[in-house]
Every structure is written in C-alpha cells, then in structure tokens.
PABA-295327 format. One record per residue: residue in three letters; chain; y, z, x of N, C-alpha, C in turn. Coordinates in pm, 1 decimal. Example, Ala and Ser with C-alpha at 12.3 -4.5 7.8 and 13.67 -1.06 7.14 Angstrom:
<recs>
ALA	A	-569.0	780.0	1319.0	-450.0	780.0	1230.0	-330.0	780.0	1320.0
SER	A	-225.0	708.0	1285.0	-106.0	714.0	1367.0	3.0	787.0	1290.0
</recs>
This chain:
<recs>
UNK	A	-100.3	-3373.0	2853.9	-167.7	-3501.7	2837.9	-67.9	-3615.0	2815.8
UNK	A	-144.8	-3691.7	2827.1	-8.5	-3823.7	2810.9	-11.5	-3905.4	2701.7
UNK	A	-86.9	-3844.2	2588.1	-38.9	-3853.6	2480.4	58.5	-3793.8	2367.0
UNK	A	122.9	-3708.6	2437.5	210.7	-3614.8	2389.7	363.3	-3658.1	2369.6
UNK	A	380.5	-3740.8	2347.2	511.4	-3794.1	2284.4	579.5	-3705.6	2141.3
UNK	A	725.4	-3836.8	2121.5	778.0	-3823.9	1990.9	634.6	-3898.6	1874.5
UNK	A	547.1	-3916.3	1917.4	482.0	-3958.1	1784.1	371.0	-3836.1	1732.0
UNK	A	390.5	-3747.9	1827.7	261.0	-3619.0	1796.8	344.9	-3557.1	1693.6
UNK	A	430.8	-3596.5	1652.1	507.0	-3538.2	1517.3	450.4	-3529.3	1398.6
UNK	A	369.0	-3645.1	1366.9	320.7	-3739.8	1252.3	233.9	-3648.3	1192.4
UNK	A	123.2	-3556.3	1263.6	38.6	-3530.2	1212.0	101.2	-3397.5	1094.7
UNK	A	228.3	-3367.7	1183.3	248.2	-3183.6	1089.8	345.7	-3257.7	996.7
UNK	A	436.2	-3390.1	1050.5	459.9	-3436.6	890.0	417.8	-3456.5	812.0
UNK	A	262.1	-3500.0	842.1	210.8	-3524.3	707.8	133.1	-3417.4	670.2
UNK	A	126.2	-3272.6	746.2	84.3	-3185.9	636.2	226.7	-3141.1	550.6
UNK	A	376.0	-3152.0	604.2	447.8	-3091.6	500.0	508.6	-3226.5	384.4
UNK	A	455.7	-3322.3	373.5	452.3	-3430.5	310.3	340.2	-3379.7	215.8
UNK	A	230.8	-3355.8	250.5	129.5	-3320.3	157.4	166.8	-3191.2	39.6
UNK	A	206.7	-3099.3	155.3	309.3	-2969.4	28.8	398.7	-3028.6	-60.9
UNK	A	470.2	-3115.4	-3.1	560.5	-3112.7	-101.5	534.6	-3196.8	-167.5
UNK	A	382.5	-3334.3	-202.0	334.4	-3360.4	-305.0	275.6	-3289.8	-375.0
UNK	A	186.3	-3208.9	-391.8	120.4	-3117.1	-426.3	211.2	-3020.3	-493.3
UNK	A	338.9	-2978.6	-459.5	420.1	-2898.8	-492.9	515.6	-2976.1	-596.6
UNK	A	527.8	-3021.5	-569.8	621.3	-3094.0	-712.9	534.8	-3202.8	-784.4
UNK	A	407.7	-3251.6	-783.4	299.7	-3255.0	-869.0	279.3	-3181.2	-957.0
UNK	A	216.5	-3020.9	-886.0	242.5	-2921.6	-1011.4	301.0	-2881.0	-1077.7
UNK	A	425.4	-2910.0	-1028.5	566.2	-2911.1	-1134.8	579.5	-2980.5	-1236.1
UNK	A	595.5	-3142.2	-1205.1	576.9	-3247.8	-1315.3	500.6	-3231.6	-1387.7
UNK	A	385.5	-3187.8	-1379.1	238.7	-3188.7	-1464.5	246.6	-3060.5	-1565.6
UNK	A	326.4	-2955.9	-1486.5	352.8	-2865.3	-1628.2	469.4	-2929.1	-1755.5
UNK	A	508.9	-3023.5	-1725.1	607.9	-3082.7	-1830.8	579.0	-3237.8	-1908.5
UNK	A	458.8	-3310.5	-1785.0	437.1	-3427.1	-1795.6	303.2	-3412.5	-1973.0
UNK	A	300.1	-3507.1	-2021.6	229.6	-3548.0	-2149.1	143.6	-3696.4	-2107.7
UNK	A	-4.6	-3669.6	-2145.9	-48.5	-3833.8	-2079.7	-51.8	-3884.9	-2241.2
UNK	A	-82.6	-3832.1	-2315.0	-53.8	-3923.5	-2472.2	45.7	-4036.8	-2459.5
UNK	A	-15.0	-4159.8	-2486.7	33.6	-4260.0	-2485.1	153.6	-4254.2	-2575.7
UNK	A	165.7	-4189.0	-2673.2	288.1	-4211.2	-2737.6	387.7	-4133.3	-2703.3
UNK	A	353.9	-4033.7	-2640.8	469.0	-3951.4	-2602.6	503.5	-3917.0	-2453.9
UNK	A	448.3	-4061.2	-2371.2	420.6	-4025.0	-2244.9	547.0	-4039.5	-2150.0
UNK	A	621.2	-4161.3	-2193.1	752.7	-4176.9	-2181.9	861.2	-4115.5	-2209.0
UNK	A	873.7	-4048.3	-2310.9	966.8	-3913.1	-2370.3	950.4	-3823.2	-2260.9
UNK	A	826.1	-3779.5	-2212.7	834.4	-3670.6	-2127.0	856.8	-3682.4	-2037.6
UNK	A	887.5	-3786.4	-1954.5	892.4	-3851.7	-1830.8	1048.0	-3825.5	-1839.5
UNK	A	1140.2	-3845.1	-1963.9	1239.2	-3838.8	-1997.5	1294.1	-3715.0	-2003.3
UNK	A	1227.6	-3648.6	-2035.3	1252.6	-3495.2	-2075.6	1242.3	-3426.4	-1954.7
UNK	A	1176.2	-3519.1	-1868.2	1136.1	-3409.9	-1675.8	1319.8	-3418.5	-1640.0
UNK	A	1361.7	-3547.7	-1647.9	1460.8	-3582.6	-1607.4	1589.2	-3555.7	-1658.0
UNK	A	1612.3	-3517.2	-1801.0	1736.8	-3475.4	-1852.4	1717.6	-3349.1	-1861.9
UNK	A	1636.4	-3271.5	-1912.8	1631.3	-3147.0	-2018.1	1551.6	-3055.3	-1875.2
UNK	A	1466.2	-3089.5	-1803.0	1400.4	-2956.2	-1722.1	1526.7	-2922.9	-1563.3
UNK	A	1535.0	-2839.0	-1566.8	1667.8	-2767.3	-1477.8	1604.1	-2844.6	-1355.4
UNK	A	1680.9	-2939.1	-1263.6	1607.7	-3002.1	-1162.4	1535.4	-3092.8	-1164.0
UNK	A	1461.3	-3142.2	-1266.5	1348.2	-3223.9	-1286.6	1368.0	-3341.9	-1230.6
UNK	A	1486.7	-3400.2	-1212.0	1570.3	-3536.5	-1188.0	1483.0	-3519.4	-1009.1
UNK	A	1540.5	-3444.1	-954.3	1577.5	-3415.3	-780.8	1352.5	-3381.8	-825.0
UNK	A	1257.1	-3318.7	-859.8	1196.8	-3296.4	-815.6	1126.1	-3439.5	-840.9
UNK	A	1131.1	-3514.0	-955.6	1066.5	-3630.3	-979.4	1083.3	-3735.5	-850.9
UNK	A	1158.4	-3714.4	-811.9	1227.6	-3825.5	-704.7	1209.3	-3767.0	-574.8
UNK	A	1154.4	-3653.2	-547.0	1083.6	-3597.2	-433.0	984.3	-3650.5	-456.2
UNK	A	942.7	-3630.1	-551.3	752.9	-3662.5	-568.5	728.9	-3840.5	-529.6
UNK	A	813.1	-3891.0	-561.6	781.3	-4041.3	-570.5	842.7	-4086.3	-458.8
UNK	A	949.5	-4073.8	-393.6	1032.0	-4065.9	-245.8	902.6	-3998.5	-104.1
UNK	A	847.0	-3900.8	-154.6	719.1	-3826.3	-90.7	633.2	-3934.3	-57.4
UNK	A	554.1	-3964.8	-170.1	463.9	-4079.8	-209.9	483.6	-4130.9	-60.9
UNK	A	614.7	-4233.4	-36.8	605.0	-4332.3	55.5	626.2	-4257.0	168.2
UNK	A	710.5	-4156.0	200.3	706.4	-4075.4	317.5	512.5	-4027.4	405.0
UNK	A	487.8	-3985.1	305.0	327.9	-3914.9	314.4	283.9	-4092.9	407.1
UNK	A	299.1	-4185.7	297.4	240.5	-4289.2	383.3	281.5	-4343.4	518.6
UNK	A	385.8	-4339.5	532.6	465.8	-4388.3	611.5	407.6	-4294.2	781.0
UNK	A	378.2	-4170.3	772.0	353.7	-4092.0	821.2	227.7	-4099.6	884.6
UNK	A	162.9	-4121.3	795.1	-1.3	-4175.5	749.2	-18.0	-4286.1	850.3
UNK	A	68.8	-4341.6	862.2	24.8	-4516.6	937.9	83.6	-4476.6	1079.9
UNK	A	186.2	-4424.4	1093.1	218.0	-4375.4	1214.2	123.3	-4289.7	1282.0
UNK	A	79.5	-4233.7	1184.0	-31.4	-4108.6	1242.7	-136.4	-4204.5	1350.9
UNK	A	-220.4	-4308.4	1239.9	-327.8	-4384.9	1254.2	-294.0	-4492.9	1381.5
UNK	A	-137.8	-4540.9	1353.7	-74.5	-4623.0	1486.2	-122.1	-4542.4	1596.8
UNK	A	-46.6	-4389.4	1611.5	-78.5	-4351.5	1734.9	-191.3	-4356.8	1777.7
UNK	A	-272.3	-4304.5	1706.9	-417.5	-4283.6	1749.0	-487.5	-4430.6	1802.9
UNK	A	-457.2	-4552.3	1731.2	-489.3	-4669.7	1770.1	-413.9	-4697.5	1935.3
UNK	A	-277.1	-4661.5	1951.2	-201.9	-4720.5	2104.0	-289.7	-4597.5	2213.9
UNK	A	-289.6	-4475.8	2165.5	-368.9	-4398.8	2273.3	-500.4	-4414.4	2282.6
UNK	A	-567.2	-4504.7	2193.8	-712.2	-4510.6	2193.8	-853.4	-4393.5	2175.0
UNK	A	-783.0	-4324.6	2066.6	-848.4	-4186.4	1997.9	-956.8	-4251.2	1900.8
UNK	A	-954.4	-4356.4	1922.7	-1060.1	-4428.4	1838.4	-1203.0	-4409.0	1929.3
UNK	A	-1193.3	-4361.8	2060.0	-1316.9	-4347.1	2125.9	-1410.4	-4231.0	2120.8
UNK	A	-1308.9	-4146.7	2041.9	-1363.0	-4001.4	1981.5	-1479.2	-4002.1	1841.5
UNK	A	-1518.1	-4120.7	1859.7	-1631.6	-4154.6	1736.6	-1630.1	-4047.5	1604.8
UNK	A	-1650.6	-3939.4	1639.9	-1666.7	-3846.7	1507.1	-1542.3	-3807.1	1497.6
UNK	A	-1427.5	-3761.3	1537.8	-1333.3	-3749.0	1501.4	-1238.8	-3887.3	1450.4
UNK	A	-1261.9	-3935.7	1490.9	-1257.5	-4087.6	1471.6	-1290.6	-4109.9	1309.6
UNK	A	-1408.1	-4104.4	1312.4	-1470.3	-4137.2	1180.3	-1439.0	-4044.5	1008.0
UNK	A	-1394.1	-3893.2	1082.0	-1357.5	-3811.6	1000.6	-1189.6	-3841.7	952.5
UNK	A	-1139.4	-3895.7	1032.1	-975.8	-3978.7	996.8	-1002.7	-4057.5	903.9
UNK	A	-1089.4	-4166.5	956.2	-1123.8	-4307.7	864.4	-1127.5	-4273.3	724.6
UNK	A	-1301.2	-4152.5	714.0	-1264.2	-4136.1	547.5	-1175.3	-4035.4	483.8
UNK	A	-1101.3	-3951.4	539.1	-972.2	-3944.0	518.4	-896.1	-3985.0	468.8
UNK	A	-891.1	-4115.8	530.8	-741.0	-4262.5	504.0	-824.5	-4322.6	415.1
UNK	A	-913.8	-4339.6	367.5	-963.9	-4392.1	250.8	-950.3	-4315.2	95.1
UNK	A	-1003.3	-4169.6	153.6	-1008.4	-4129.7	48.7	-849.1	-4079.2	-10.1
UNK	A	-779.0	-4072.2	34.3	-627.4	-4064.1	54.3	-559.1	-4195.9	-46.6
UNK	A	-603.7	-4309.5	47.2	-590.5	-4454.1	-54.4	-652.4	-4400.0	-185.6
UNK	A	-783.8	-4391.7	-206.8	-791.5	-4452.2	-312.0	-741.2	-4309.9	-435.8
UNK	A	-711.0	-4188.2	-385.8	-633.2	-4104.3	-465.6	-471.8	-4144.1	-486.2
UNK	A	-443.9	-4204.1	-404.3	-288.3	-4252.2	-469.7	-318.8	-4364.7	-567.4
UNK	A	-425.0	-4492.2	-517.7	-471.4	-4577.4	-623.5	-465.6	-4523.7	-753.6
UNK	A	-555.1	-4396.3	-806.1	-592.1	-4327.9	-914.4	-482.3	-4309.7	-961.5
UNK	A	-409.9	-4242.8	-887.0	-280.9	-4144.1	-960.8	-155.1	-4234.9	-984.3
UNK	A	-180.7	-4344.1	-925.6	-46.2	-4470.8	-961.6	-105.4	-4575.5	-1066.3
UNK	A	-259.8	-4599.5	-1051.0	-293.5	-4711.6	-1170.6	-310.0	-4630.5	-1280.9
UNK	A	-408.7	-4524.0	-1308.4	-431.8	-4492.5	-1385.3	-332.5	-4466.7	-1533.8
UNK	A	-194.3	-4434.8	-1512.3	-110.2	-4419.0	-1605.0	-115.2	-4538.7	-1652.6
UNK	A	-223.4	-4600.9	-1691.3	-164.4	-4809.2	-1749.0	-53.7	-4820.7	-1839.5
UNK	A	19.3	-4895.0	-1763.2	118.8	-4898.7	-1821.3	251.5	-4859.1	-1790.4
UNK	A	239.3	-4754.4	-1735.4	338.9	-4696.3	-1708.5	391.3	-4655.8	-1529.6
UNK	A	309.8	-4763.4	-1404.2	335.7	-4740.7	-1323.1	483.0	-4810.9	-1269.4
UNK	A	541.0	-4880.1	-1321.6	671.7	-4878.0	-1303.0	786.1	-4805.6	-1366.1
UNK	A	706.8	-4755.7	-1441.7	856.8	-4617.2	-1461.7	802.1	-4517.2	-1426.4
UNK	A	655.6	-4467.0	-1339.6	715.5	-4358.7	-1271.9	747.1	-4417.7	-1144.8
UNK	A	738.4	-4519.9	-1078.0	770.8	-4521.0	-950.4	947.6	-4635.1	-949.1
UNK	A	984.9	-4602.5	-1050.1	1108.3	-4664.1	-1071.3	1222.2	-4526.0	-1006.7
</recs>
C-alpha cells in the first residue's frame, strides 16, 4: 500500500514507549510517597539512595515526551494518508488520544505542587 513509509514506525513506538512508561512507573511508585510532607524526600531518595533510580526517573519523564511525540506523529500520519475516512477506526483513535491526554493531565497535575520537580 502506499501508505507504508518511514512513518508506519510510530505506531510500535508507541507501544514500546508505553512499556517503558508503565515499567518504570511501577518502579517509582514502589519507592515514591504521596504524603505531602514527605513527598519530596522520596523523590530524593528515588534519585540518590535506590540503585538506578536517577537513570529510571529520567526514563519515565524523558518517555513522557517521547510517548507523545510519537502520539502526534502517529495521528499526523493518519491525517496526510487520510485514515480519517475509516470512521470507526477513526473514532476508536480519537478516544484513545483523549483518554491518553487526559491520563497524563491526572498524573502531572494531580501531584499539586509538585509538577515541576517531577518533570524537572
């Protein structure tokens, strides 16, 4: 087909973009603390004291923008080949990319307070 380019890449990047959020998510989260008072210490403690924690924190948040980046390329292609005429497949992307948004929304606002030091 002649949509088969360098951009049919996008889609299996972003399933191994998805592993390796998911995968070093569960990592952080066995060390991470949401207690406001001690939420920062542990953020601290991922990074000095857990063997690696430095390199996996910075996958996870380096990921973050990769996953997206991927994400829009994905949605680009599909927009230049015009896969938008596939209505239900079409539509099953859409809330996809929404529900996608608004789970990074969650998982970046929700820490109040503290979304610039994890994405620092």
């Amino acid at each position: 087909p002649s949509n088969i380019s360098a951009w049919w890449n996008f889609g299996s990047l972003l399933g191994i973009c998805l592993i390796l959020q998911i995968l070093t998510g569960l990592f952080l989260a066995m060390h991470y603390t949401s207690d406001t008072t001690t939420a920062f210490s542990s953020v601290t403690h991922i990074c000095r004291d857990v063997n690696y924690g430095w390199i996996i924190r910075y996958m996870h948040a380096n990921g973050a923008s990769m996953f997206f980046i991927c994400l829009y390329m994905h949605v680009g292609r599909g927009l230049y080949y015009g896969s938008y005429t596939f209505l239900e497949t079409w539509n099953i992307g859409v809330i996809l990319l929404l529900t996608v948004m608004a789970t990074a929304f969650m998982g970046y606002v929700l820490p109040w307070g503290q979304m610039s030091f994890w994405g620092a």
